[in-house]
C-alpha atoms as one frame of an Amber mdcrd trajectory, in Angstrom:
protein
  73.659 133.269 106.575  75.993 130.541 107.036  78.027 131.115 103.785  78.207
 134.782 104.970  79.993 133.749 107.876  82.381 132.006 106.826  83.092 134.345
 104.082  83.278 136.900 106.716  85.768 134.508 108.698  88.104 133.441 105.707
  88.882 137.374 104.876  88.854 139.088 108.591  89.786 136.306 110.854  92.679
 133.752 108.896  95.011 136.283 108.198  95.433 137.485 111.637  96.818 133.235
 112.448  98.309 132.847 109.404 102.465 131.654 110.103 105.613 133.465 109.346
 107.205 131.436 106.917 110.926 131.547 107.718 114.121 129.820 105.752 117.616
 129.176 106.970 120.419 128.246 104.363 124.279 128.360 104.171 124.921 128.838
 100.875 128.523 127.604 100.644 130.916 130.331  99.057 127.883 132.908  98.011
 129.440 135.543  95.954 130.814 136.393  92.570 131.445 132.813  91.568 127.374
 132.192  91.492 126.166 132.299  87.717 123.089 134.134  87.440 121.408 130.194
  86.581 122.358 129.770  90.166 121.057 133.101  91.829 117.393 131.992  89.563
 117.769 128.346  90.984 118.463 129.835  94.514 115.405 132.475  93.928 112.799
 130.050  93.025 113.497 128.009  95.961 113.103 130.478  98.172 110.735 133.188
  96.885 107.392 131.507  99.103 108.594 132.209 102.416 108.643 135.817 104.404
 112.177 135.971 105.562 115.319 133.933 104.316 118.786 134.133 106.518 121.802
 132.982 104.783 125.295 131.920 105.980 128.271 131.642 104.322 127.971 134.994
 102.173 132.202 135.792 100.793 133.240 138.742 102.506 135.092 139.990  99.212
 134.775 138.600  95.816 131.218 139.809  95.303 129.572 138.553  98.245 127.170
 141.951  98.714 126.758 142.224  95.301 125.361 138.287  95.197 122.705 138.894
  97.528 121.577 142.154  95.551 121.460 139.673  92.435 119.731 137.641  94.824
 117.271 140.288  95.449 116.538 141.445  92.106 115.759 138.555  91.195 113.099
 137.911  93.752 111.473 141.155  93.196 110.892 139.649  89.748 108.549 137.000
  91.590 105.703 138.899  92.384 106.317 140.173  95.652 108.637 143.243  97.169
 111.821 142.151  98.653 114.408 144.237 101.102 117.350 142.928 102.188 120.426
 143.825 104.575 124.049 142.466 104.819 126.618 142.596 107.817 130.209 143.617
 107.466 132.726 140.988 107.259 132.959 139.155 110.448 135.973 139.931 112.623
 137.642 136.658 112.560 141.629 136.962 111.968 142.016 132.788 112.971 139.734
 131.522 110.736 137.752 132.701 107.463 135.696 135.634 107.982 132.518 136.091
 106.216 129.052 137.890 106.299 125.501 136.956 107.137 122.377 138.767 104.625
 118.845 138.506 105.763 116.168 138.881 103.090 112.142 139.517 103.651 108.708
 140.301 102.358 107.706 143.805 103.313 104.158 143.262 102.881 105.050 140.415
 105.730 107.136 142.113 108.235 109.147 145.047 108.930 112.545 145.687 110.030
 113.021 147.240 113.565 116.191 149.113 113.860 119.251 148.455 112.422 120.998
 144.619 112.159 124.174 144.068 114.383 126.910 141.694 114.557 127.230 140.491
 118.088 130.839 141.806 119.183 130.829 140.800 122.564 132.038 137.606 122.052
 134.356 138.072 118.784 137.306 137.253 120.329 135.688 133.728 121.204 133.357
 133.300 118.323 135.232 133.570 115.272 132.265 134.427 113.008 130.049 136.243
 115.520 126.099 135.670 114.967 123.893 138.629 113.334 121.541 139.754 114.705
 118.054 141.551 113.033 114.840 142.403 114.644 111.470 141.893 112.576 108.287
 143.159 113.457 105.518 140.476 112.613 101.557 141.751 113.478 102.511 143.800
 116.387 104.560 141.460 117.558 108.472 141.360 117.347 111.456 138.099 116.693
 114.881 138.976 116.635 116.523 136.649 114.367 120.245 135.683 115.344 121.856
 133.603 111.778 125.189 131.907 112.750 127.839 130.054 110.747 129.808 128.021
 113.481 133.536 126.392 112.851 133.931 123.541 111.413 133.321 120.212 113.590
 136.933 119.166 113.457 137.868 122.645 115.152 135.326 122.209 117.927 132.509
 124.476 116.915 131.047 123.504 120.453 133.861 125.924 121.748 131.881 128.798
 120.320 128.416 127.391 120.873 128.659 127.431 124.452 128.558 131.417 124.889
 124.753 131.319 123.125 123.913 130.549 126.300 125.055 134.123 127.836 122.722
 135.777 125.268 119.009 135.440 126.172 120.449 136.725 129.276 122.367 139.590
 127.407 118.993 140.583 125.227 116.443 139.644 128.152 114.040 142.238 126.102
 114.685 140.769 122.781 112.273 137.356 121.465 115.413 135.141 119.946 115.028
 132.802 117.307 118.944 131.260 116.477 119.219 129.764 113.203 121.857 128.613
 110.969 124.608 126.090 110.271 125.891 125.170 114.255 128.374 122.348 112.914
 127.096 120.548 116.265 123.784 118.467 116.348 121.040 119.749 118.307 121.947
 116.439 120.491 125.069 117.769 121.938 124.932 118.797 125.350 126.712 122.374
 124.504 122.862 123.172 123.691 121.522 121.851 127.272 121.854 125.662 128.937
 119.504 127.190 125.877 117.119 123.808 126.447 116.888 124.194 130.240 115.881
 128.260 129.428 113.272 127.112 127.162 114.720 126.834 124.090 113.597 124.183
 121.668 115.231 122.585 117.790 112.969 122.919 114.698 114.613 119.859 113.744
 115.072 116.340 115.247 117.730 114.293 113.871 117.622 115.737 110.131 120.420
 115.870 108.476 121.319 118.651 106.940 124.680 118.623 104.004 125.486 116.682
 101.271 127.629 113.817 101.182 130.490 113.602  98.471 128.381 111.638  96.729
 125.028 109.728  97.270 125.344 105.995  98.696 122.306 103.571  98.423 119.798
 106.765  97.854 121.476 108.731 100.888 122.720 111.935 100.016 122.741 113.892
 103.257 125.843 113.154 105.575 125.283 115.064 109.195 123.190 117.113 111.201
 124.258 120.357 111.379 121.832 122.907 110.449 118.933 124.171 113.182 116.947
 126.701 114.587 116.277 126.872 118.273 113.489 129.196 119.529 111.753 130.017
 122.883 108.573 127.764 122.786 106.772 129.940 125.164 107.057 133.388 122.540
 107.161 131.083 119.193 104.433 128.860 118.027 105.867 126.385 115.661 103.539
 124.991 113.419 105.531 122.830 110.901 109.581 122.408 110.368 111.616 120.991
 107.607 113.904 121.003 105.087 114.490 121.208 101.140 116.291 118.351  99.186
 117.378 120.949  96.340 119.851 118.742  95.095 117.255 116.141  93.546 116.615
 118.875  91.026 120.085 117.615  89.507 121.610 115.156  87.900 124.374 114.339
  90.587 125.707 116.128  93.838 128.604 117.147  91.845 126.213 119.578  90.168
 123.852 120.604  93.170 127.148 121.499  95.072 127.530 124.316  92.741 124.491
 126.146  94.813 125.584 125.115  98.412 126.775 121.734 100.042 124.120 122.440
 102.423 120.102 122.041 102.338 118.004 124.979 103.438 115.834 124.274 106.912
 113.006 126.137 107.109 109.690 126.577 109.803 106.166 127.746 109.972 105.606
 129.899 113.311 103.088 132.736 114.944 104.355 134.860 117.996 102.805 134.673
 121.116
């Protein structure tokens, strides 16, 4: 009777707890200039989690066409893949670019149609993208960002994230990507003080020119931030790729970046 039960438990009762597995990576200059090593490389690294968001995807020189290699190639691994990209952002001061989500449709399903944000474009030169996934009933809107680089101030840009919960009070946000800013700087105080919380503590997050006394990772720059009273967080980390290789020289021809990644249920 005993063994019934928790036969009975393991197939009705787990997989309404199990965690959306969800994986955040700027993949520096993702387009033509990937070799289709690479896009395998990038595919098996990321082919066990639900939903991936990338950054950094070229807004000519193959860019869309990358993240349909990407695709294909995970649809290879067992499991059906959909995918969407946004148009190029609408920066004309700095380097515009797009954002691609990819998912599992056995693990969620896409609500509506992705967005770039364009109420802030004039002050946010690579405006965040915005798609809504529905996960067991439940709904996450996940917003991927690529922020300036730290010597242009990317704290300039950061601080209008804080206008947004307020701008989608419907929508459950999850903001994930590469912020250029630790999650220590007070520009992320206003998102804290609404309830906002980092996957990440003090992790950094690219790749140094080249590895000093076994450190390879030079500053803290990649993060999620999510609304600990709608997202459960079970587990948060990250993925040292790059000691698949021989040197950084050679890792750096995926991304200078390592992908961050999280375990969490909705509320």
């Amino acid at each position: 009777m005993n063994k019934a039960f928790c036969i009975f438990f393991l197939l009705f009762f787990i997989p309404f707890y199990s965690q959306t597995k969800l994986l955040s990576w700027n993949l520096e200059n993702f387009g033509k200039s990937k070799s289709n090593q690479e896009i395998a490389f990038i595919a098996n690294t990321i082919k066990d989690f639900d939903i991936v968001s990338i950054q950094e995807v070229v807004a000519g020189d193959g860019g869309a066409e990358a993240v349909a290699r990407l695709a294909d190639e995970l649809n290879r691994k067992g499991s059906k893949w959909d995918y969407r990209i946004s148009d190029p952002t609408s920066s004309s001061a700095y380097k515009t670019e797009r954002y691609a989500f990819l998912w599992k449709t056995k693990s969620l399903k896409l609500k509506g149609k992705p967005w770039l944000e364009r109420n802030y474009h004039l002050e946010i030169d690579r405006e965040p993208y915005f798609a809504t996934f529905e996960v067991k009933g439940k709904t996450i809107t996940i917003v991927s960002f690529h922020a300036i680089t730290k010597s242009k101030q990317p704290e300039t840009e950061i601080k209008y994230f804080k206008f947004l919960p307020q701008e989608y009070p419907n929508l459950n946000l999850l903001f994930a990507g590469d912020f250029n800013c630790p999650q220590s700087h007070t520009v992320f105080n206003p998102l804290k003080k609404m309830g906002f919380k980092s996957i990440l503590i003090n992790q950094k997050t690219s790749l140094k020119q080249a590895c000093k006394k076994n450190q390879c990772l030079a500053s803290e720059f990649d993060n999620m931030f999510y609304n600990y009273s709608k997202v459960s967080v079970k587990n948060a980390g990250v993925l040292l790729f790059f000691t698949d290789f021989i040197s950084l020289k050679e890792a750096k021809k995926i991304s200078d970046h390592i992908p961050i990644w999280t375990e969490f249920s909705l509320n």
